[in-house]
DODOLUM-408943 format. One record per residue (C-alpha): x, y, z; residue number from 0; chain; residue in one letter. Coordinates in nm, 2 decimals. Example, Ala and Ser with C-alpha at 12.3 -4.5 7.8 and 13.67 -1.06 7.14 Angstrom:
ATOM  x  y  z  i  ch  aa
ATOM  1.23  -0.45  0.78  0  A  A
ATOM  1.37  -0.11  0.71  1  A  S
***
This chain:
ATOM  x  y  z  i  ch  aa
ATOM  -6.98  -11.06  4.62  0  A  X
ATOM  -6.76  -11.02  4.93  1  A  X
ATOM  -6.34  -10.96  4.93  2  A  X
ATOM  -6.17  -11.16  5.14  3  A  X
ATOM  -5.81  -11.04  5.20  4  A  X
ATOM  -5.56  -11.32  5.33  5  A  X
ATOM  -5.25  -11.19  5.56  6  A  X
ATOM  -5.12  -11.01  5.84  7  A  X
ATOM  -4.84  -10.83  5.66  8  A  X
ATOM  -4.77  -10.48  5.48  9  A  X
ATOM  -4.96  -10.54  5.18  10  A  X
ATOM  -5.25  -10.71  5.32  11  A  X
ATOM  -5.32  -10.41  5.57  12  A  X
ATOM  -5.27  -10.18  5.31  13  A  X
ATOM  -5.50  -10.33  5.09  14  A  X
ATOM  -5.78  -10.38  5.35  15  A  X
ATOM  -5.79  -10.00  5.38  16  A  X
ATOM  -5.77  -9.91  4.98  17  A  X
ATOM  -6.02  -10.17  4.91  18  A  X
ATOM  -6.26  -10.09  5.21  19  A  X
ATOM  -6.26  -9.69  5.09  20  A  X
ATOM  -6.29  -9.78  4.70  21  A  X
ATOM  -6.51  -10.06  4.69  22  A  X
ATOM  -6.95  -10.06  4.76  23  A  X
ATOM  -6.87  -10.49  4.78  24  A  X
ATOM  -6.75  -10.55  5.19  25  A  X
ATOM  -6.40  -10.65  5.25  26  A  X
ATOM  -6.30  -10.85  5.51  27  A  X
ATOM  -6.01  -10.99  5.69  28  A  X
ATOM  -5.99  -11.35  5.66  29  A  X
ATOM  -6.08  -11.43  6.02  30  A  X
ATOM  -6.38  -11.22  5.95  31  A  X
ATOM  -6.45  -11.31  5.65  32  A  X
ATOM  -6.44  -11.70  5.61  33  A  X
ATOM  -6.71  -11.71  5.89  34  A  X
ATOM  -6.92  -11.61  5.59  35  A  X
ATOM  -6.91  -11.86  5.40  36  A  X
ATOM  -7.06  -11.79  5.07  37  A  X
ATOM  -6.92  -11.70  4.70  38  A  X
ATOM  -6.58  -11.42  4.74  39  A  X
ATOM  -6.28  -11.31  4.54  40  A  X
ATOM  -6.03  -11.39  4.79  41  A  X
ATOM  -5.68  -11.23  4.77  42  A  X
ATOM  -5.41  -11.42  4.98  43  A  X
ATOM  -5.12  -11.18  5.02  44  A  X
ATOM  -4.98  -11.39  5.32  45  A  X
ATOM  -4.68  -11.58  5.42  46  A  X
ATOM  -4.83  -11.91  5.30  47  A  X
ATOM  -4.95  -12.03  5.69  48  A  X
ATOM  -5.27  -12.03  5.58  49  A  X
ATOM  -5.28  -12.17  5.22  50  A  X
ATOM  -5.44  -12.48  5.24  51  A  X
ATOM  -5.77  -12.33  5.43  52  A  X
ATOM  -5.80  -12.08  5.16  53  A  X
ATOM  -5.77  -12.37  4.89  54  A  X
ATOM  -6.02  -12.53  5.11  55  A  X
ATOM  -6.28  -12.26  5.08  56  A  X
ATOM  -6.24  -12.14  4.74  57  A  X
ATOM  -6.29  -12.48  4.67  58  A  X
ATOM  -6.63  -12.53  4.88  59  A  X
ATOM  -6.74  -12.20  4.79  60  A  X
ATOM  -6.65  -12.14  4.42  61  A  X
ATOM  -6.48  -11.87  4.50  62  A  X
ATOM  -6.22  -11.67  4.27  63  A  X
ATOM  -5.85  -11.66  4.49  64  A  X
ATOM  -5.63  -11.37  4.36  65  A  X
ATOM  -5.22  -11.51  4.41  66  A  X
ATOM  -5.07  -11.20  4.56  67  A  X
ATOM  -4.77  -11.43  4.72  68  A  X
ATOM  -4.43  -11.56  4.55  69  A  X
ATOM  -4.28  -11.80  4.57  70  A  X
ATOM  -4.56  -12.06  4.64  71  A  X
ATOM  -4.62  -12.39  4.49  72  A  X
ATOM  -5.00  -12.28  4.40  73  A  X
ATOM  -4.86  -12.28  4.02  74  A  X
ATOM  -4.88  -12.67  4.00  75  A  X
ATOM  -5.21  -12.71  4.14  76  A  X
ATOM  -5.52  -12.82  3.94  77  A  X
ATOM  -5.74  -12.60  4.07  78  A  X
ATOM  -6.19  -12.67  4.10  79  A  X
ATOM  -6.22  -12.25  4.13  80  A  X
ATOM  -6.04  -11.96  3.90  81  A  X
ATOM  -5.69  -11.87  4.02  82  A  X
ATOM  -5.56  -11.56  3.90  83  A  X
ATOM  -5.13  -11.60  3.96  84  A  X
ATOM  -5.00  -11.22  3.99  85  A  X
ATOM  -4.67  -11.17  4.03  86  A  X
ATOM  -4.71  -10.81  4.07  87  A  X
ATOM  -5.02  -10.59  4.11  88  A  X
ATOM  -4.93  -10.26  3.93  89  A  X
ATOM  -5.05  -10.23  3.58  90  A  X
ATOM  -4.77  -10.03  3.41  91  A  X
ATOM  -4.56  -10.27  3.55  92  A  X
ATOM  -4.80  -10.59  3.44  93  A  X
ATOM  -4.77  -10.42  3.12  94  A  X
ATOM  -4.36  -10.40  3.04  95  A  X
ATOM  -4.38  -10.74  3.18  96  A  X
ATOM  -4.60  -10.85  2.90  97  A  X
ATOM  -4.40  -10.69  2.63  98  A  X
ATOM  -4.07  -10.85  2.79  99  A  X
ATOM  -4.20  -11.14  2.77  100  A  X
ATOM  -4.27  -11.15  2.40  101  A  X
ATOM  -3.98  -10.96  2.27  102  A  X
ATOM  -3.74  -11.09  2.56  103  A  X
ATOM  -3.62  -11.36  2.33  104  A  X
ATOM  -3.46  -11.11  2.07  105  A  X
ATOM  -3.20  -11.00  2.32  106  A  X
ATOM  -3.09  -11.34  2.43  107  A  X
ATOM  -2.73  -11.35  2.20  108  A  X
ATOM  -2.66  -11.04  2.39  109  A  X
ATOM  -2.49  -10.93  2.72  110  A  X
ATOM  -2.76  -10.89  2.98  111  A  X
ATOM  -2.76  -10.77  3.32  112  A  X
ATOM  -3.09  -10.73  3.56  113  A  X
ATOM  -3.11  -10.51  3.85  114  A  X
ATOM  -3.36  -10.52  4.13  115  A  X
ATOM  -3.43  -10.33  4.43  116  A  X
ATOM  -3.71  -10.31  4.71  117  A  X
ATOM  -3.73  -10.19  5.05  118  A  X
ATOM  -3.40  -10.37  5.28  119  A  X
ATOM  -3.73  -10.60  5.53  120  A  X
ATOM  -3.82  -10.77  5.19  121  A  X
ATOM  -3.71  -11.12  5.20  122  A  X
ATOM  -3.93  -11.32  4.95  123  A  X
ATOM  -3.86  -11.36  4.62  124  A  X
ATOM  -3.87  -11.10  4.43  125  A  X
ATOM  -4.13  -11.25  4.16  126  A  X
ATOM  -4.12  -10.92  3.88  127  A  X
ATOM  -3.72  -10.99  3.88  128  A  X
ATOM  -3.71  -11.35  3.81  129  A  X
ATOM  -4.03  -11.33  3.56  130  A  X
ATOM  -3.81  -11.11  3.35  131  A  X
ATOM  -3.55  -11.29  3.40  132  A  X
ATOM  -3.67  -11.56  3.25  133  A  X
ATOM  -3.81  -11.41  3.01  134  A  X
ATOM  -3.50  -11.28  2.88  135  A  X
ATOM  -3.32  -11.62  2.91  136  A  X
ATOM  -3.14  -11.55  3.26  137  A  X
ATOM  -3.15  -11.79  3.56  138  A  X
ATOM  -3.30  -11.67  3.86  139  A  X
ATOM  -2.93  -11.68  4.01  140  A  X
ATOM  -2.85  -11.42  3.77  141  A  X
ATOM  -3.06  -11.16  3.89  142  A  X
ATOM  -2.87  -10.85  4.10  143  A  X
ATOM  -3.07  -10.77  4.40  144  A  X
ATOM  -2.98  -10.48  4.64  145  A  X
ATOM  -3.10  -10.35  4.99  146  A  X
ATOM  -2.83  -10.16  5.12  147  A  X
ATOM  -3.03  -9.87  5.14  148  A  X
ATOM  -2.71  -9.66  5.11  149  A  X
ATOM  -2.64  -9.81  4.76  150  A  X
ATOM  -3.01  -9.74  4.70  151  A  X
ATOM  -3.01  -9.35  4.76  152  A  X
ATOM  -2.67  -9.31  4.63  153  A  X
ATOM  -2.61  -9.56  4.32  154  A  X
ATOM  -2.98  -9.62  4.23  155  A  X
ATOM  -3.11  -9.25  4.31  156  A  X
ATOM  -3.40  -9.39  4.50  157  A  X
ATOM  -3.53  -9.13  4.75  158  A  X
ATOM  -3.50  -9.11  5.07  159  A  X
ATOM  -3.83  -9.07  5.17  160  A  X
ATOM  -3.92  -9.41  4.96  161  A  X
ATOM  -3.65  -9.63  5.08  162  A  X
ATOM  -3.91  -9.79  5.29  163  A  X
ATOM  -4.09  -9.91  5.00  164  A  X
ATOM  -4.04  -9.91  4.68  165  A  X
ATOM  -3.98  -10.12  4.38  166  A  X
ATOM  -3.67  -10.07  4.08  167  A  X
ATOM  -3.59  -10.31  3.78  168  A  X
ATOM  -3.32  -10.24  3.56  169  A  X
ATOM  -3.26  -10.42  3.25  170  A  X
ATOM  -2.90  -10.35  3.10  171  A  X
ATOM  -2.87  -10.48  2.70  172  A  X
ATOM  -2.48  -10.44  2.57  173  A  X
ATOM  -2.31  -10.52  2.22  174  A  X
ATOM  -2.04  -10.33  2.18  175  A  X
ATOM  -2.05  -10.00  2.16  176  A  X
ATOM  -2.44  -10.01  2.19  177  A  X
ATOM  -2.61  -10.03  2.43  178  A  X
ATOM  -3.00  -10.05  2.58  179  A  X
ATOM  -3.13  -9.98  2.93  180  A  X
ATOM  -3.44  -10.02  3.07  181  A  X
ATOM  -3.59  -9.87  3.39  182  A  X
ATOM  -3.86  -9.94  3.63  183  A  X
ATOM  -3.96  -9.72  3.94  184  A  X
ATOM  -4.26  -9.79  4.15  185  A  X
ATOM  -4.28  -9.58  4.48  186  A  X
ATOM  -4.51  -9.57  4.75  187  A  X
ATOM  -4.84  -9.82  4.83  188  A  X
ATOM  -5.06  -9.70  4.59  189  A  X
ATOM  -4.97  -9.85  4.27  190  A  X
ATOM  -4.98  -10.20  4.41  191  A  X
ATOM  -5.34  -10.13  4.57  192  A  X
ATOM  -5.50  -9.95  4.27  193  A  X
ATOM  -5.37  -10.24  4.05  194  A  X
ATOM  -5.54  -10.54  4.28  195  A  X
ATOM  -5.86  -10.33  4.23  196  A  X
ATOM  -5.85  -10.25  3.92  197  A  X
ATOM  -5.77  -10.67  3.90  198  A  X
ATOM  -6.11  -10.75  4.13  199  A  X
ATOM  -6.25  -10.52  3.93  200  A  X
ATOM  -6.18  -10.74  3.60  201  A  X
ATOM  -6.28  -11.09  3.80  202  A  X
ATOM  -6.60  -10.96  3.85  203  A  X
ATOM  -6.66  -10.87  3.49  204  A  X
ATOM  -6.53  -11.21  3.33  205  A  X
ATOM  -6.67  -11.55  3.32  206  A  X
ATOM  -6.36  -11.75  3.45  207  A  X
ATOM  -6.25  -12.12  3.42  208  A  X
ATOM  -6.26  -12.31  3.68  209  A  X
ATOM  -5.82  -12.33  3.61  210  A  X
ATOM  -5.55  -12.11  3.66  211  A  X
ATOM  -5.45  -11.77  3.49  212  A  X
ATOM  -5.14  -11.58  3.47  213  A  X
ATOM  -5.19  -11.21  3.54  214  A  X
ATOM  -5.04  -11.17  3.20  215  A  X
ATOM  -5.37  -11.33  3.02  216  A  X
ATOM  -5.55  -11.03  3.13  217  A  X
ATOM  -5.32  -10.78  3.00  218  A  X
ATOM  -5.30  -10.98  2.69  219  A  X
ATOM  -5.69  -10.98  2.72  220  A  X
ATOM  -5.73  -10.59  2.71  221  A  X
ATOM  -5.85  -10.63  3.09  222  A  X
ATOM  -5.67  -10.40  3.23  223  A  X
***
């Protein structure tokens, strides 16, 4: 079954190189790719433009369309074909994600703040932020975001040589003279494309509904 990858950005390069080297299916870019109109895991890691064509296909072709993107509307759809909603790719991540989500409602009485900082060119939404957010009974409006790199080498100890990319969470719990902090650190490209494989890799092997599915069903799943 062919990969289609969707986008023109950072991501989507990177992961037509990862996936090209790692995988014996081809991978294509999606001007390439959608000539071929057969069966495909499609990932859409693009700016939105477009959507609707990849919609259009999965739904001719049955295909299985991996949600890279945030901040899209693709959560209300109906879908004909599986749709797999990720708002992030790296497993460890996917992971503390999960477990904030079920024990996030224990902290909620309590003072919480919630860090997040990426690379100073991101501009969407930062998806992992506002999923724990929520999860922990914050709005989205609550969540601290930074990308001063200055502030990120000095205050959040983020290297130098990964200002340029990176990801940090930071989940601050106070009551009183306790207190709870968790931290998150992803650095470089390769967590984010490892994960997405490791996530084809768990599409092929399952029989999915023609519906959508949270990222988080497949950690809850023992998928990943």
């Amino acid at each position: 079954m062919q990969i289609i990858v969707v986008g023109m950005g950072k991501l989507a390069t990177e992961l037509l190189g990862s996936l090209a080297a790692g995988s014996a299916a081809p991978v294509f870019p999606w001007a390439q790719g959608v000539h071929k109109r057969q069966r495909s895991i499609v990932i859409h890691a693009g700016s939105g433009r477009e959507l609707q064509a990849v919609l259009a296909y999965c739904a001719h072709t049955q295909s299985t369309l991996i949600e890279l993107a945030t901040g899209s509307d693709i959560g209300t759809l109906a879908p004909s074909f599986p749709v797999v909603v990720c708002p992030n790719t790296n497993i460890l991540m996917l992971k503390f994600m999960s477990m904030m989500e079920k024990c996030g409602p224990l902290f909620r009485k309590h003072s919480i703040e919630l860090t997040e900082s990426h690379q100073a060119d991101k501009s969407s939404v930062p998806g992992t932020a506002v999923t724990i957010a929520r999860a922990l009974g914050l709005k989205d409006s609550d969540v601290r975001s930074v990308r001063d790199p200055a502030l990120q080498e000095t205050v959040l100890q983020v290297p130098a040589e990964h200002l340029a990319r990176h990801a940090y969470h930071q989940i601050r719990i106070d009551e009183g003279a306790c207190s709870l902090r968790f931290e998150a650190r992803v650095y470089g490209e390769t967590a984010y494309a490892d994960g997405v494989a490791r996530i084809v890799a768990a599409v092929r092997a399952q029989q999915l509904e023609n519906r959508l599915y949270s990222i988080m069903e497949f950690v809850d799943a023992g998928w990943l």
